[in-house]
N, C-alpha and C positions, 0 to 999 in steps of 0.2 A: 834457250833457243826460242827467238819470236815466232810464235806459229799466229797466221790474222794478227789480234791486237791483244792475244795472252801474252805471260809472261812465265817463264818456268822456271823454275829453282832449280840452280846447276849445281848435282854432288861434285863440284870441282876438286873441296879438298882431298875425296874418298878416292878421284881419279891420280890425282897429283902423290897420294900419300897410301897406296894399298896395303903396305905389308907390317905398317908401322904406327903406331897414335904419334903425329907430330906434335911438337912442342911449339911453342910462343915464333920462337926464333926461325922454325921451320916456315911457318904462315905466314911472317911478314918477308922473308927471303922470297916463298913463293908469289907473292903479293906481286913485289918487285920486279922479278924475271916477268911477270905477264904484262907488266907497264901499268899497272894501276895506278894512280895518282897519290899523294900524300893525303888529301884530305878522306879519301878511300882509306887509307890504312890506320890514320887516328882514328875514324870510326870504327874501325875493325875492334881499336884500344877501349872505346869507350862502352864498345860490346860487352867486351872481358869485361871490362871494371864494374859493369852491373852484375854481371854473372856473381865474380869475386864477393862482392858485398852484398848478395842477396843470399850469399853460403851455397851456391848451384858448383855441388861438387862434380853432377855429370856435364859440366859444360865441357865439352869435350871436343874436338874439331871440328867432329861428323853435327856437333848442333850448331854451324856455322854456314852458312851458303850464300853464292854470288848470283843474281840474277840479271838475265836478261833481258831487256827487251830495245823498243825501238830509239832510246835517246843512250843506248849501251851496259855497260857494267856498273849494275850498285852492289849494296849488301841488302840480303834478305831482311825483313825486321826478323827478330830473335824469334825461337820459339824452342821448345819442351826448355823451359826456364823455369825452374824449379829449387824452393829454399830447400834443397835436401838434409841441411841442418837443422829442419825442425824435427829431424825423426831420427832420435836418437842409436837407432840401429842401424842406420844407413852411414858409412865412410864418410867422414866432415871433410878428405885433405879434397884438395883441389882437383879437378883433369889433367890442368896444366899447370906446372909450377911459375912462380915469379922467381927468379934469382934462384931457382932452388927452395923457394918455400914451399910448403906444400896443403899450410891451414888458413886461413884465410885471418886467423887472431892472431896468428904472430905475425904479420903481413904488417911491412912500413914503409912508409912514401921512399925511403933510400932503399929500397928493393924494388922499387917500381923505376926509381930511377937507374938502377943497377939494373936492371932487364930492360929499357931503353936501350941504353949507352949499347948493351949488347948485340941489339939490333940496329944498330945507328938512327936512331930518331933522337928525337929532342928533349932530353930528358925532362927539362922544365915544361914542354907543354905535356909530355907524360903523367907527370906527377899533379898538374894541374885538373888536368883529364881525370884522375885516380880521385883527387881531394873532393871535384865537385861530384862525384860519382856515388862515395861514400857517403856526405854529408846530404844528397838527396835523398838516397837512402834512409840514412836515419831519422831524416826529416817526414819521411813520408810512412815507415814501419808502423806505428799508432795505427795509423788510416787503414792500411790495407789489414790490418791485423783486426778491424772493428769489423769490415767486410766478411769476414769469415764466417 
């Protein structure tokens, strides 16, 4: 909600989803019903898919929000993004499942495209989304792992 020229992060999906952790399918369904746009909802994907490859088991819906302001609805950038895979006590499965997976190591581009098709998007640009997502990732773990 624009207040002057803030901008505030809307708990949308907390409002849309109270009683329940939604799933994949849930958020891009509610995506739709509010008229977001396609290229709104592949970013939504390319969210997940850093999450997914970064091992951020609590990415969970409530670490996702829409924001407002005066040119209308985007996505928040990410935040509590967290490898909670490097701490071996902590739950590795996922928030949200892909296809029903639930660990991020048995996770394959045909599950990513299988949770596409499920939500009617594009599988191919899904999977393309997933591939470059991963492969930054790996590309970049070195670095941030020197920074520590």
């Amino acid at each position: 909600m624009p207040v002057g020229k803030a901008v505030r992060r809307a708990p949308f999906l907390k409002a849309c989803f109270p009683i329940y952790e939604p799933q994949i399918t849930d958020i891009i369904d509610m995506m739709r019903r509010a008229g977001l746009c396609d290229a709104l909802v592949y970013e939504w994907v390319r969210q997940l898919a850093f999450n997914v490859y970064v091992g951020n088991g609590d990415a969970h819906s409530k670490n996702y929000s829409f924001i407002l302001g005066p040119s209308g609805i985007g996505l928040s950038p990410l935040y509590d993004a967290v490898a909670t895979w490097a701490w071996p006590q902590f739950d590795n499965s996922l928030a949200m499942s892909i296809n029903d997976v639930w660990f991020p190591y048995e996770l394959t581009f045909d599950d990513w495209a299988a949770q596409a098709r499920m939500c009617g998007l594009d599988s191919g640009h899904v999977v393309e989304i997933a591939r470059e997502m991963r492969e930054s990732v790996l590309t970049h773990t070195e670095d941030a792992a020197q920074g520590m």
